[in-house]
NUTORLUM-666776 format. One record per residue (C-alpha): x, y, z; residue in three letters. Coordinates in Angstrom, 2 decimals, always signed. Each point is the difference from the previous one (the first is absolute). Layout:
BEGIN
+---------+---------+---------+---------+
:      c1 :      c2 :      c3 : residuo :
+---------+---------+---------+---------+
:       X :       Y :       Z :     ALA :
...
+---------+---------+---------+---------+
This chain:
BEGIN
+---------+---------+---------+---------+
:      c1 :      c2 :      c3 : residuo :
+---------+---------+---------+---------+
:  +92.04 : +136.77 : +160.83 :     UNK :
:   +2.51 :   -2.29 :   -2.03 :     UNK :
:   -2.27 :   -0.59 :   -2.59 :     UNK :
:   -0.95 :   +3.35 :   -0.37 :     UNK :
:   +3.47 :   +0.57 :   -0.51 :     UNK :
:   +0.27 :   -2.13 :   -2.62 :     UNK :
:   -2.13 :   +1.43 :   -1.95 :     UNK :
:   +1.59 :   +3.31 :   -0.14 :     UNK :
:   +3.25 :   -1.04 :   -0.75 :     UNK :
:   -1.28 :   -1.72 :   -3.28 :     UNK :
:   -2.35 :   +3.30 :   -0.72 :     UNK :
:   +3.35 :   +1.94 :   +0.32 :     UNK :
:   +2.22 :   -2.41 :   -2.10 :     UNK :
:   -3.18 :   +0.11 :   -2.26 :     UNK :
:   +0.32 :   +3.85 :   -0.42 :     UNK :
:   +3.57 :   -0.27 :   -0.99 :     UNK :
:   -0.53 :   -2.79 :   -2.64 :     UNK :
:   -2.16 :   +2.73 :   -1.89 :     UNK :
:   +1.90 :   +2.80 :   +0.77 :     UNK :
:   +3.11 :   -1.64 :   -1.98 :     UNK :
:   -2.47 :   -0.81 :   -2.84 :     UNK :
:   -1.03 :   +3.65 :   -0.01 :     UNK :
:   +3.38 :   +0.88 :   +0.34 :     UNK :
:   +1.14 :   -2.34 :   -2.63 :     UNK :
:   -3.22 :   +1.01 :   -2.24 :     UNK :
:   +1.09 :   +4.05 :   +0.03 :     UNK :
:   +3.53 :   -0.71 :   -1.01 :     UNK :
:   -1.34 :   -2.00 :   -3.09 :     UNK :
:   -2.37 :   +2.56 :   -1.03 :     UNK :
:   +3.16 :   +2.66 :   +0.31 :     UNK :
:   +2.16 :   -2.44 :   -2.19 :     UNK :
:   -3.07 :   -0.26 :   -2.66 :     UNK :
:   -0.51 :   +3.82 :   +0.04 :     UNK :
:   +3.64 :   +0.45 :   -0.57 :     UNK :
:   -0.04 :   -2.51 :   -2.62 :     UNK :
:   -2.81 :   +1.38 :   -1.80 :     UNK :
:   +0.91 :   +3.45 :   -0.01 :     UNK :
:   +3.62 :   +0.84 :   +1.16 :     UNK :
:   +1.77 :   -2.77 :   -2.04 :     UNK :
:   -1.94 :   +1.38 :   -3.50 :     UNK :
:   +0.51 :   +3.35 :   +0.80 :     UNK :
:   +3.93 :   -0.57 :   +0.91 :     UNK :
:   +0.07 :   -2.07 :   -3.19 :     UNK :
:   -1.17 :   +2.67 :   -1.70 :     UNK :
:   +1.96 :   +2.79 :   +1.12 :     UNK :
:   +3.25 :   -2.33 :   -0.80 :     UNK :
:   -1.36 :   -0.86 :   -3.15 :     UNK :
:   -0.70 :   +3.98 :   -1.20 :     UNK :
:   +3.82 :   +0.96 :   +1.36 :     UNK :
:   +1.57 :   -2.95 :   -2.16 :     UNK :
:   -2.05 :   +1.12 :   -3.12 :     UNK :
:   +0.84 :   +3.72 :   +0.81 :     UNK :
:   +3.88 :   -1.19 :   +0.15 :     UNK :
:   -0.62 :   -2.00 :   -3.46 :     UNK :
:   -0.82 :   +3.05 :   -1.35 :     UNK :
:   +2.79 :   +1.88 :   +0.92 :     UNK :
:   +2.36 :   -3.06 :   -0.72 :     UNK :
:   -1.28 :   +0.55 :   -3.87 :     UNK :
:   -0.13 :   +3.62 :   -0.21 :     UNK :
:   +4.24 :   +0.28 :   +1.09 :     UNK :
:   +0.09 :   -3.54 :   -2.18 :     UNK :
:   -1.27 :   +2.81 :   -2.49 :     UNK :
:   +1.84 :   +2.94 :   +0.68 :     UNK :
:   +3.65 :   -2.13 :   +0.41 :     UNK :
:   -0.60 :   -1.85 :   -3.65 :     UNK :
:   -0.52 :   +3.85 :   -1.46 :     UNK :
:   +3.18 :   +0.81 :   +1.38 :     UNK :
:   +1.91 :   -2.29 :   -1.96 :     UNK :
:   -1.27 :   +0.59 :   -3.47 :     UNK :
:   -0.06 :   +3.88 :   +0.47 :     UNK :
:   +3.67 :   +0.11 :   +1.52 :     UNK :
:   +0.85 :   -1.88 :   -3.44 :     UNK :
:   -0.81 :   +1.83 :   -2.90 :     UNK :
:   +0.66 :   -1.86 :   -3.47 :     UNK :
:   +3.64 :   +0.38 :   -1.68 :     UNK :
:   +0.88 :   +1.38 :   +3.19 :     UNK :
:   +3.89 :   -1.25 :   +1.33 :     UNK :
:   -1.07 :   -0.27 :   +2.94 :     UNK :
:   -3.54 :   -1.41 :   +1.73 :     UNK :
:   -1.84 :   -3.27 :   +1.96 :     UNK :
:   +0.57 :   -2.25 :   -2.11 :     UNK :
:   +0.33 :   -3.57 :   +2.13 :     UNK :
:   -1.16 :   +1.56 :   +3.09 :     UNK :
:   -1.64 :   -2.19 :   +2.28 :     UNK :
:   -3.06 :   +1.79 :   +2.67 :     UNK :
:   -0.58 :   -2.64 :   +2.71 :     UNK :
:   -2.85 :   +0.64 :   +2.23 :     UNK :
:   -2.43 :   -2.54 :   +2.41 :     UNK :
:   -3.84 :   -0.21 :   +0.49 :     UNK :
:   -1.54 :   -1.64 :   +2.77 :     UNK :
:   -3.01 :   -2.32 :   -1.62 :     UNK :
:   -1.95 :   -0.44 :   +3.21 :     UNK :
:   -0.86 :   +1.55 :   +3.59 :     UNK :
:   +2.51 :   -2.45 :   +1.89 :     UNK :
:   -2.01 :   -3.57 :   -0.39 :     UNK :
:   +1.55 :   -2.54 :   +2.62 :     UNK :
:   +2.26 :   +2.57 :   +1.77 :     UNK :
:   -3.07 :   +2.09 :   +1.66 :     UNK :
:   -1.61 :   -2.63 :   +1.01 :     UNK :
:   +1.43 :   -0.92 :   +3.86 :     UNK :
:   -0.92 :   +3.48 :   +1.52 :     UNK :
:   -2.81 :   +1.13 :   +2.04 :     UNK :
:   -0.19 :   -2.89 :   +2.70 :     UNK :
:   +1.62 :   -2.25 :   -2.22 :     UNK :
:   -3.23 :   -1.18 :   -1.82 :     UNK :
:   -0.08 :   +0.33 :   -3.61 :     UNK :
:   -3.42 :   +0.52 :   +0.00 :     UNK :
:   +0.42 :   +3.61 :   +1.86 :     UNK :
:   +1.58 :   +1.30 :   -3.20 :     UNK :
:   -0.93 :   +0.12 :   -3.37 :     UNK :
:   +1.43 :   -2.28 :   -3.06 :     UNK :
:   +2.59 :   +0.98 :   -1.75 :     UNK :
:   -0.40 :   +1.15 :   -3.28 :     UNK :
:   +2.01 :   -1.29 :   -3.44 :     UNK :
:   +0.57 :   +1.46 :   -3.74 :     UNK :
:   +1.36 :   -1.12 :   -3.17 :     UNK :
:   +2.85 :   +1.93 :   -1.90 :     UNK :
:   +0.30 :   -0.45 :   -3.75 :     UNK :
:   +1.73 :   +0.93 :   -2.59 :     UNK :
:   -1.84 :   -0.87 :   -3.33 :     UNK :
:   -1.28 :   +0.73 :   -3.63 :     UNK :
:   -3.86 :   +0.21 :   -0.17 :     UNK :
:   -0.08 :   +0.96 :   -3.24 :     UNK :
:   -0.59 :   +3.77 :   +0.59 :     UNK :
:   +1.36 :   +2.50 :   -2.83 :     UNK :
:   +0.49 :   +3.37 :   -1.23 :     UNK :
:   +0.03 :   +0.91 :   -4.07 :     UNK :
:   +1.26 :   +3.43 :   -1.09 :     UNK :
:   -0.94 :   +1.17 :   -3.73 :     UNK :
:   +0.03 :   +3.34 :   -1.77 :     UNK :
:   -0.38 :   +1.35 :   -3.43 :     UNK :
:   +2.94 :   +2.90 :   -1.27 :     UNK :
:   +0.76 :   +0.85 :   -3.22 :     UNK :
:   -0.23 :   -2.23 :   -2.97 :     UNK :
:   -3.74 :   -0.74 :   +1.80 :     UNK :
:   +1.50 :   -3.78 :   +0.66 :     UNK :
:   -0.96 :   -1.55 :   +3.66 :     UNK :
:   +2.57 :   -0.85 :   +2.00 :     UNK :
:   -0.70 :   -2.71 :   +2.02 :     UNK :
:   +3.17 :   -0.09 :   +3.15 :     UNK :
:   +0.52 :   -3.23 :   +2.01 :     UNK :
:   -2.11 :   -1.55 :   +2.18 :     UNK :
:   +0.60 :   +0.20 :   +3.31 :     UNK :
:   -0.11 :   -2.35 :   +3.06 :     UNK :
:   -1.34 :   +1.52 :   +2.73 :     UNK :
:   +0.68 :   -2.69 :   +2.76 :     UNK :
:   -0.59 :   +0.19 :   +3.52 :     UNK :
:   +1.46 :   -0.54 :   +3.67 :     UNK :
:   -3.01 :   -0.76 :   +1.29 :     UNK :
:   -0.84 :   -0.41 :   +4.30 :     UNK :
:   -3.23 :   -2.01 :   +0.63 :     UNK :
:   -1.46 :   +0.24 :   +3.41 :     UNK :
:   -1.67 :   -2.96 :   +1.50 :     UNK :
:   -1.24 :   +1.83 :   +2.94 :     UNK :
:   -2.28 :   -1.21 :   +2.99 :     UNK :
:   -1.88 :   +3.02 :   +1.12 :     UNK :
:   +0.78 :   +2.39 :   -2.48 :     UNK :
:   -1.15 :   +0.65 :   -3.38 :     UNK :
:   +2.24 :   -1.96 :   -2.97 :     UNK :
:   +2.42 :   +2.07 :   -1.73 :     UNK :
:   +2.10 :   +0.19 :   -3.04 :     UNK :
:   +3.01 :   +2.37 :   -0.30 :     UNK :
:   +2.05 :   -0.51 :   -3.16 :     UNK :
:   +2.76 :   +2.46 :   -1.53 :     UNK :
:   -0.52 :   -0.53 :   -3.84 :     UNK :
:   +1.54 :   +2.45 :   -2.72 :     UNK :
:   +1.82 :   +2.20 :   +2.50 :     UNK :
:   -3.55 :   +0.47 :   +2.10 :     UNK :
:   -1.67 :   -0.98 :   +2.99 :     UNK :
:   -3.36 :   -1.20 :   -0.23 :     UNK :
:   -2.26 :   -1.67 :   +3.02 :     UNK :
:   -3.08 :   -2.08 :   -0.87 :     UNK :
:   -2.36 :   -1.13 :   +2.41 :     UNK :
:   -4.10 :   -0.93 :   -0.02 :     UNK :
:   -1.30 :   +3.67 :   -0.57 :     UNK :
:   +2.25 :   +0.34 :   -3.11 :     UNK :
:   +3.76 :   +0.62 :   -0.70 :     UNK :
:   +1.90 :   +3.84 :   -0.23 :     UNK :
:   +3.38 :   +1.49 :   -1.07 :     UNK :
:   +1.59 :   +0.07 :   +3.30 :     UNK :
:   +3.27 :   +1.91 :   -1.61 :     UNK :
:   +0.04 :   +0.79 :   -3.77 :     UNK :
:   +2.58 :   -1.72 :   -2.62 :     UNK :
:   +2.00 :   +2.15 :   -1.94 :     UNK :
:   -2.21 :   +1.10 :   -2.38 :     UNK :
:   -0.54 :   +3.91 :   -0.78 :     UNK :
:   -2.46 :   +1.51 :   -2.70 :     UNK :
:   +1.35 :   +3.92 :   +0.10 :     UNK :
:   -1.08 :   +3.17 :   -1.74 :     UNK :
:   +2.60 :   +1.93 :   -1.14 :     UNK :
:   -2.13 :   +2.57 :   -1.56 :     UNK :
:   +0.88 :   -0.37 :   -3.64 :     UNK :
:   +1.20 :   -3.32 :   +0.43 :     UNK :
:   -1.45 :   -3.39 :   +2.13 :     UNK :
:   +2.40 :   -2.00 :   +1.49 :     UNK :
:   -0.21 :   -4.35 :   +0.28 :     UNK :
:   +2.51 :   -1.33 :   +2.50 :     UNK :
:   -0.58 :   -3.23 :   +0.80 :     UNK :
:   +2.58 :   -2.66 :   +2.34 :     UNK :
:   -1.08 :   -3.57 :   -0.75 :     UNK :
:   +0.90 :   -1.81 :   +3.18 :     UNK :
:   +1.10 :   -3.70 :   -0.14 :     UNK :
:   +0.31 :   -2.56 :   +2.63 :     UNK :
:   +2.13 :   -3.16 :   -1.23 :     UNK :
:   -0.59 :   -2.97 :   +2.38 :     UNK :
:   -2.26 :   -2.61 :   +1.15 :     UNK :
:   -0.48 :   -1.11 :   +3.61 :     UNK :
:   -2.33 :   -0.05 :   +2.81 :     UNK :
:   +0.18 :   -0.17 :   +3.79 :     UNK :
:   -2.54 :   -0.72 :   +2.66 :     UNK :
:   -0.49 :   +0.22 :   +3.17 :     UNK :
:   +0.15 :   +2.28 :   +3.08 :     UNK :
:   +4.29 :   +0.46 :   +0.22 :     UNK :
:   +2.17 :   +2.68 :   -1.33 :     UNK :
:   +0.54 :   -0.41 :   -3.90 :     UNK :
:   +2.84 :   +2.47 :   -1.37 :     UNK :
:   -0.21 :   +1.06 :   -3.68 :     UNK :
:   +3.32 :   +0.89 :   -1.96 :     UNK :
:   -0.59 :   +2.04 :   -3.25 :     UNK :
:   +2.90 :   +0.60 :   -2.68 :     UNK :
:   -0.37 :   +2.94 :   -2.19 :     UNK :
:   +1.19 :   -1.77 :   -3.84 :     UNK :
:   +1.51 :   +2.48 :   -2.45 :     UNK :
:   -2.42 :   +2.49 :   -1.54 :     UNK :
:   -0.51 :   +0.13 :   -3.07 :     UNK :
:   -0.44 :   +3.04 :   -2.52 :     UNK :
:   -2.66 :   +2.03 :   +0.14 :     UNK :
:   -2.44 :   +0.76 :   -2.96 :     UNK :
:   -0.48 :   +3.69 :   -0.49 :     UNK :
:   -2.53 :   +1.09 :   -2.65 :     UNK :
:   -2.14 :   +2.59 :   -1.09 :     UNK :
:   -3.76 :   -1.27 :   -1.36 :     UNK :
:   -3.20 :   +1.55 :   -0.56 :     UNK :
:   -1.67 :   -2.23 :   +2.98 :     UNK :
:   +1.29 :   -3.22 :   +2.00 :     UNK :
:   -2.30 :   -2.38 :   +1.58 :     UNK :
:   +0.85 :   -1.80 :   +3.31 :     UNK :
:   -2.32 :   -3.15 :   +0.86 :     UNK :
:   +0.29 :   -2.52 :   +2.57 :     UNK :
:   -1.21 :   -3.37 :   -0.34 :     UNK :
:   -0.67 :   -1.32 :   +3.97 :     UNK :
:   -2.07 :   -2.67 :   +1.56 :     UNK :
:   -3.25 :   +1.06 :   +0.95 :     UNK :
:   -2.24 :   +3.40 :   -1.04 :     UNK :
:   +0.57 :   +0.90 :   +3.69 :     UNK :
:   +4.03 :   +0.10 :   -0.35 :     UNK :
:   -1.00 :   +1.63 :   -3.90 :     UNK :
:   -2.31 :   +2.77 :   +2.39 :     UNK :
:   +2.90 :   +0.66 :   +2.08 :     UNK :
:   +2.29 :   +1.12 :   -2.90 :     UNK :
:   -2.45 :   +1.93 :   -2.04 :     UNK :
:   -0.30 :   +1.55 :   +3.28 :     UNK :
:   +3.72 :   +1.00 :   +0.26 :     UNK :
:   +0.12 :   +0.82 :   -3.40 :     UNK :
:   -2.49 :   +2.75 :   +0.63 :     UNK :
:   +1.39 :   +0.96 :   +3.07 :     UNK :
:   +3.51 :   +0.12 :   -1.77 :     UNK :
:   -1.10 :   +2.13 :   -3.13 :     UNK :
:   -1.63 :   +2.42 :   +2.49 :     UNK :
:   +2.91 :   +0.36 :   +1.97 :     UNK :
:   +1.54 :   +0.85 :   -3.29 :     UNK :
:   -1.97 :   +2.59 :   -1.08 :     UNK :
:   -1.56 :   -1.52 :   -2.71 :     UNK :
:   -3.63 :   +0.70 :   -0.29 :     UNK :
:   -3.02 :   +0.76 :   -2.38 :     UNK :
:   -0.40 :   +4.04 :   -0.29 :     UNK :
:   -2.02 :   -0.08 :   -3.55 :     UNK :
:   -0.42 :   -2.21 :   -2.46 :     UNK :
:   +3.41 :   +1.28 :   -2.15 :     UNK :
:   +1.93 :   +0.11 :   +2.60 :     UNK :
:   +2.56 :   -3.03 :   +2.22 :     UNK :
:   -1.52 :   -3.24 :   +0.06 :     UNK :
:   -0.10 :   -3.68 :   +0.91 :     UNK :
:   -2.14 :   -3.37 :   +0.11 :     UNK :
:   -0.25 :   -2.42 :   +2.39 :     UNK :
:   -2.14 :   -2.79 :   +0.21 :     UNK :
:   -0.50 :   -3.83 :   +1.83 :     UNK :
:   -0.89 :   -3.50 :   -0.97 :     UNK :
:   -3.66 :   -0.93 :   +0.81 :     UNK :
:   -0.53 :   -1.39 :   +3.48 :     UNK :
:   -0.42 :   -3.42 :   -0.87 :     UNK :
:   +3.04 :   -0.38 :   -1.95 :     UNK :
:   +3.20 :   -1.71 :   +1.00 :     UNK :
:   +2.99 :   +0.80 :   -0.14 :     UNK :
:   -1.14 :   +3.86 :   +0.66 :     UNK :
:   +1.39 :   +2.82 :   -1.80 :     UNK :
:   +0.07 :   +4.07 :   +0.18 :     UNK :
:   +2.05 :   +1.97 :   -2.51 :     UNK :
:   +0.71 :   +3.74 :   +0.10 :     UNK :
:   +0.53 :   +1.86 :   -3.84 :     UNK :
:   +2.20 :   +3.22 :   +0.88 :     UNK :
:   -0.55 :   +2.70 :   -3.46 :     UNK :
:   +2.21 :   +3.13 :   -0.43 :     UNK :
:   -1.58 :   +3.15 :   +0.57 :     UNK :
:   +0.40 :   +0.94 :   -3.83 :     UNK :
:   -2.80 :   -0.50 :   -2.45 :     UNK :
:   -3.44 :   -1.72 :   +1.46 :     UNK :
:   -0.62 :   -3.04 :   +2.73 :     UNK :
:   +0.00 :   -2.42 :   -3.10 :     UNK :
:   +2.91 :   -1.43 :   -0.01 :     UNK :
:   -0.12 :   -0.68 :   -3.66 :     UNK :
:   +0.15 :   +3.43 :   -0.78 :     UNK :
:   +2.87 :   +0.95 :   +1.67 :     UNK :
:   +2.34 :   +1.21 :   -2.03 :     UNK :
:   +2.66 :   +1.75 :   +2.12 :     UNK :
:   +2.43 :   -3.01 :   +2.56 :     UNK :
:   -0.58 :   +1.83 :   +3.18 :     UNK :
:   +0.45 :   -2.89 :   +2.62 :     UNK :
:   +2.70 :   -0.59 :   +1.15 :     UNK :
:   +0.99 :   -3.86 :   +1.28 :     UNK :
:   +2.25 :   -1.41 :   +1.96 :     UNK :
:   +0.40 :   -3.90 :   +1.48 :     UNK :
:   +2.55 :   -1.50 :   +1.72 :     UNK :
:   -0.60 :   -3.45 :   +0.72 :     UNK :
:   +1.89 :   -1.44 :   +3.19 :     UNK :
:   +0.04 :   -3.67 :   +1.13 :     UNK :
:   +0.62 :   -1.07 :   +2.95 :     UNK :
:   +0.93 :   -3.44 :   +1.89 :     UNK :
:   -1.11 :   -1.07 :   +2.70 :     UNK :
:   +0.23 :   -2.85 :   +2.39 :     UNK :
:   -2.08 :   -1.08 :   +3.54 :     UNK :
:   +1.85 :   -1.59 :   +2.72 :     UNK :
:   -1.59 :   -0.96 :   +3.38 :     UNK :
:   +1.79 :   +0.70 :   +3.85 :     UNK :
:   +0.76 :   -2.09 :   +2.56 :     UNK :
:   -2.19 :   +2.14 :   +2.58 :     UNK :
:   +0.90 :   -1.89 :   +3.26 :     UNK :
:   +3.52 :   +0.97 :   +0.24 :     UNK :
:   +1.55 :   +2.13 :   +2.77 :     UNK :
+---------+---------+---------+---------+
């Protein structure tokens, strides 16, 4: 009878050997299935609400640097001159500081995300020209169209590219890149008359931030300067950008501008324009848009009444990045 007993108290301490394995073998496979598909899809859903909160960080970025210029209207005596906007972006989903909860294993949640902020000039440009009377071209500065630029460097999200550039906000990803909010730029018909008014938007600074902290960005509004005011018998507005996709995007919001506008083809004599686009493989890309009076034919050289009317008023900017301490109380 001993030895029989014996036996079953090593089949029972047996039994709970493998039950701990089992037991030990389920919570693994719960930690893996967490691993492989809550911690992505958490990631994921972090990484969509910081790029939806980019977005909306450049679009009032947008909206406040408007302010300024049009509460300061040239040879005004009063205006925003010297004003200084302050505002802060957060460049990643919370890196290090999300990484203690759920059990207090890192693995449970997913990995913080980082970005780079810039400030820089990639060699982007816009060139207005027209023709008036005396049938001389006018060719107006060039100008800089440079960028505040946020780079994602997301882990389980798609990589994405917000920039503000010329008083815009643009977002470029894998799929292509699209006018987010339009610059200042307006091609109007007035019925007898077309209007050009263009606001050249430039950022003056060079810096860059990376990381996944708080980075605030202080822009000065500089003094404008005066506007040029003429009437021609077409202008011409071309950009010069990087790529044929970013050259795409603003032949596409030229378009979408002029139509706005109400300038379209009804007949042959009547309102017209041109646009056109540099051939895919070329680099740097560019897409121009010809804006013709409504008087006389769609050739612009033989127009003989100055029936657009054009305004620009350049404004310059400076701007500076500086990155927060984000671990104090």
């Amino acid at each position: 009878m001993r030895e029989k007993k014996s036996v079953h108290d090593k089949e029972y301490a047996l039994s709970e050997v493998i039950g701990f394995i089992l037991l030990l073998g389920i919570i693994v496979a719960a930690f893996a299935l967490w691993m492989i598909y809550i911690v992505p899809v958490n990631g994921r859903e972090a990484e969509i609400a910081q790029m939806n909160f980019v977005k909306d960080r450049f679009t009032d970025y947008k909206t406040s640097l408007d302010s300024l210029w049009v509460n300061s209207p040239y040879g005004a005596s009063w205006g925003q001159d010297g004003v200084t906007l302050s505002t802060s972006i957060n460049l990643g989903t919370g890196g290090g500081n999300t990484q203690a909860g759920g059990l207090f294993l890192p693995m449970m949640n997913p990995v913080g995300s980082s970005a780079t902020l810039s400030v820089s000039d990639n060699g982007d440009n816009m060139n207005i020209s027209s023709i008036g009377p005396g049938d001389a071209t006018v060719q107006y500065n060039q100008y800089n169209m440079t960028i505040l630029q946020y780079q994602s460097m997301n882990n389980y999200w798609i990589q994405q590219t917000y920039y503000y550039q010329d008083g815009g906000v643009f977002l470029t990803q894998l799929n292509g890149s699209v006018c987010r909010v339009a610059p200042p730029i307006s091609f109007v018909n007035n019925t007898n008359t077309y209007s050009v008014t263009i606001t050249p938007i430039t950022l003056n600074g060079v810096a860059s931030i990376g990381g996944n902290g708080p980075v605030r960005v202080d822009t000065r509004l500089k003094t404008l300067t005066a506007p040029v005011l003429s009437t021609e018998y077409w202008v011409n507005t071309s950009v010069t950008v990087t790529n044929y996709t970013a050259a795409r995007m603003w032949l596409d919001m030229f378009n979408s501008t002029r139509r706005n506008g109400g300038i379209t083809v009804t007949s042959v004599a009547k309102p017209c324009y041109k646009f056109g686009i540099s051939s895919p493989a070329a680099v740097p890309g560019v897409a121009f848009m010809n804006i013709t009076g409504p008087a006389g034919t769609c050739s612009p050289d033989e127009q003989t009444t100055p029936d657009v009317n054009l305004m620009i008023q350049p404004v310059s900017y400076d701007v500076t990045l500086n990155s927060i301490v984000s671990n104090l109380n």
